[in-house]
N, C-alpha and C positions, 0 to 999 in steps of 0.2 A: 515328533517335531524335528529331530536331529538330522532324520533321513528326508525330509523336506528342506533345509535350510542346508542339507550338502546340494540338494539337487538344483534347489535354486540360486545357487554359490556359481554354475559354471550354464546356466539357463541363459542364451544369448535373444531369446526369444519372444518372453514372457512380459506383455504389458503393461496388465492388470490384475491385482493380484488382490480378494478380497479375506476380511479374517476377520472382521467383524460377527460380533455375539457368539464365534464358538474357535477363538483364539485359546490355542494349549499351554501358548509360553507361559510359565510362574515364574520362572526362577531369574535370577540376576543371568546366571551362565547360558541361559537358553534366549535369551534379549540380547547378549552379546553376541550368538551365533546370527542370531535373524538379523542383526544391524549389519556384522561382516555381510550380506546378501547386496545392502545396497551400496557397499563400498566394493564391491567387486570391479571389475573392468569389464567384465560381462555381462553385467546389469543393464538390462533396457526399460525398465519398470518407470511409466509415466504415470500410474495411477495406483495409490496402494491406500485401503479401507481399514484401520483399527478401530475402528470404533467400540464403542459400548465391551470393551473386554478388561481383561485386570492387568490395567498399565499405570507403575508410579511415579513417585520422582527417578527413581535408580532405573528404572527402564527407558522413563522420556531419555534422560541422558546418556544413555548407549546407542538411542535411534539420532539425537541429536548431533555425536560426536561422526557419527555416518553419513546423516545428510547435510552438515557443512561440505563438507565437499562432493559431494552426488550432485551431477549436474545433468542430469536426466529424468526426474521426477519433476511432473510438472502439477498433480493431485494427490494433496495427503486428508484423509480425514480421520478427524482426531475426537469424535463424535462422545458423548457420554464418559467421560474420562471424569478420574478425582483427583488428578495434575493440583500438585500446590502450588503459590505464589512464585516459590522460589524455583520449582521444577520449570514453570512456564518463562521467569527470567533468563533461565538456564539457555532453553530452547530459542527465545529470543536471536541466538547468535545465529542458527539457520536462515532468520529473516535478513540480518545484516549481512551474512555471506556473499561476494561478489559473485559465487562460482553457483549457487542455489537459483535451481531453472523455474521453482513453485510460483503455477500460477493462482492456484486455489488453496486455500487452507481451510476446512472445516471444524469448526471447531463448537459449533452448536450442542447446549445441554450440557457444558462442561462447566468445571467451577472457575468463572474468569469472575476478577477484580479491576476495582480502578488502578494500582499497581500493577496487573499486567496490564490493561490496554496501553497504561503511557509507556513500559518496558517494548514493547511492539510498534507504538508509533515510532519512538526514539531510532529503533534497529531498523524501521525499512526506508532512513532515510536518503539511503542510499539503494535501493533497492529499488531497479527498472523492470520486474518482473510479473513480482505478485498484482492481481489485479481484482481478485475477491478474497475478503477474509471475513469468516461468515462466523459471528458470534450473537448469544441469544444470552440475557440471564435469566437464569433459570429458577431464583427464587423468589417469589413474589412475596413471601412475610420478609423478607429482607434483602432488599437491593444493595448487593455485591458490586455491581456494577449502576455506579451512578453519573449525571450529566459531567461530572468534573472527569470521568474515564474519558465520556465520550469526545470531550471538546479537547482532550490531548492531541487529535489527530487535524486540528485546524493550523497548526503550524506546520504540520507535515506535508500539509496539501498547498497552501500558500505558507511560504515564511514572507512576511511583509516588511523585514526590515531596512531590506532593500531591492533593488532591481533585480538585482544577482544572484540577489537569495530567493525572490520570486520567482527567477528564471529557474532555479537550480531546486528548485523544490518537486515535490512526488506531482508528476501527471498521468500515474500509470494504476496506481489505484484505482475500479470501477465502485465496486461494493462494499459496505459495510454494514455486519450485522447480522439481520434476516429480515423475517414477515416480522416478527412478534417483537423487537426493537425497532423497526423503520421510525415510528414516533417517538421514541425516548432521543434520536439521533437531532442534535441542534440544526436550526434552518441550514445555517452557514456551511455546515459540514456537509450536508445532503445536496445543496448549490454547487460545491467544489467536486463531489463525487460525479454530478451529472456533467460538470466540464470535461472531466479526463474522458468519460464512458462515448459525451457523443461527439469528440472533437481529435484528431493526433496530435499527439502532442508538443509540435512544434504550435500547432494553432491555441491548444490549453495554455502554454506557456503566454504566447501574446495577450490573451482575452485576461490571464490574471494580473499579468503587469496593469494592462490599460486599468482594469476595475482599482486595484489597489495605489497605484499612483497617476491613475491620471484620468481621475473620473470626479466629475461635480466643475465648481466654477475656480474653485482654489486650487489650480495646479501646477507644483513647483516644476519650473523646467529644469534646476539644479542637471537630470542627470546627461543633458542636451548640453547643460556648458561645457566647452573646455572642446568638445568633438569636431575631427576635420569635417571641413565644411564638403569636403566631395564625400564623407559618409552619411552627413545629414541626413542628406534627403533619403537616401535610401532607410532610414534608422526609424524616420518620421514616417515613409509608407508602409512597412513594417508593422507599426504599432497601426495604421487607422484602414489597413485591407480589408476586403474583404464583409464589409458590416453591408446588414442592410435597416431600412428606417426601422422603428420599433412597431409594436401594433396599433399605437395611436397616432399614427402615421408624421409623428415630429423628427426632426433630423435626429441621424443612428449616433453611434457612439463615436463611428468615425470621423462624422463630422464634424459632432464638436471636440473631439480632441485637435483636429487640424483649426479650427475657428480659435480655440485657445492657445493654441501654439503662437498664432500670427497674432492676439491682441498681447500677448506675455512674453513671447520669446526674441522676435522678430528685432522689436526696441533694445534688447540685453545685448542680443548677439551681431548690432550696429555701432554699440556703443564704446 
């Protein structure tokens, strides 16, 4: 392994790099050698496979402390792993990394908990990159991962506390899970997933606002007070572009957000 991890120290080349089921590394010193690889500056590795090998906590966090700053891996899988709570918290800081390019993280068959999913929603929320993070639980006499993990990641995708925060919230996210969770995943969170996946996210960001504050008949114009009137209008087409009627052919969403503005806002904003 040592004459592998020189070679690939100064490899300017090398994409995809697979070591899953017959990975050598044991030891603490041989994980530090292989993590210097991806802190190199001649690293080009966009996809790299551990899976299913003998990686712990003291190993995640030599790969960890490498890919906070590795801005060129865009596929890690981390398949079959016996990662503890605290090893996966650890890791967590790759997800929050500004400078981390991961688009995929696999991490199916490994031992996650409701502790880690909420440690990973919390860290990617600031994170415009990752857009699948594929986890499965793996024990069925005991659900490690249960709906209070899964619904951590409903404020991650909309925060509703405000405009700003619904503007400023993850639309980058596509996937969450696998096949064998899709149903364990809450309605809500599978709706927000399908926004970011079929929409860019200038456009996710609008559809969450509208749904969140300004959808049904009770809708505060609060955040319309106070705004120059030459921004209005453009703030109000904004929010009601682009829709079209629903399938039961009744006026779209845009409509009535524009029909509720003029019976609620119109009077405020004369007054």
């Amino acid at each position: 392994m040592t004459s592998l991890t020189n070679s690939l120290t100064n490899n300017s080349s090398l994409r995809t790099l697979n070591l899953s089921d017959n990975c050598d590394i044991t030891t603490a010193a041989g994980w530090q050698a292989f993590s210097a690889v991806l802190q190199s500056h001649h690293s080009v590795l966009e996809t790299l496979d551990l899976s299913y090998i003998d990686i712990n906590d003291e190993a995640l966090n030599s790969l960890t402390n490498a890919l906070v700053g590795n801005n060129m891996l865009r596929e890690l899988y981390l398949q079959g792993t016996r990662i503890t709570t605290t090893g996966w918290e650890a890791f967590s800081a790759v997800l929050r990394s500004r400078t981390s390019a991961l688009e995929k993280l696999d991490l199916t068959f490994s031992l996650l908990n409701d502790d880690t999913l909420r440690s990973f929603a919390n860290a990617l929320a600031n994170n415009n990159n990752l857009k699948e993070l594929l986890i499965t639980d793996i024990d069925d006499d005991y659900d490690d991962i249960t709906s209070n993990g899964w619904v951590a990641f409903l404020p991650l995708l909309c925060n509703t506390s405000s405009i700003m925060d619904t503007y400023h919230s993850n639309h980058t996210l596509e996937k969450l899970g696998d096949r064998d969770s899709e149903d364990e995943l809450p309605e809500d969170v599978k709706s927000l997933l399908r926004l970011n996946q079929e929409n860019n996210k200038s456009q996710t960001a609008r559809l969450k606002i509208i749904k969140t504050h300004f959808s049904g008949g009770d809708i505060s114009m609060h955040p319309f007070k106070g705004m120059d009137l030459n921004a209005l209008p453009r703030a109000i087409a904004c929010m009601a572009q682009d829709f079209e009627n629903n399938a039961e052919g009744t006026w779209g969403e845009g409509f009535e957000l524009l029909y509720q503005l003029s019976l609620h806002m119109l009077p405020e904003l004369l007054d």
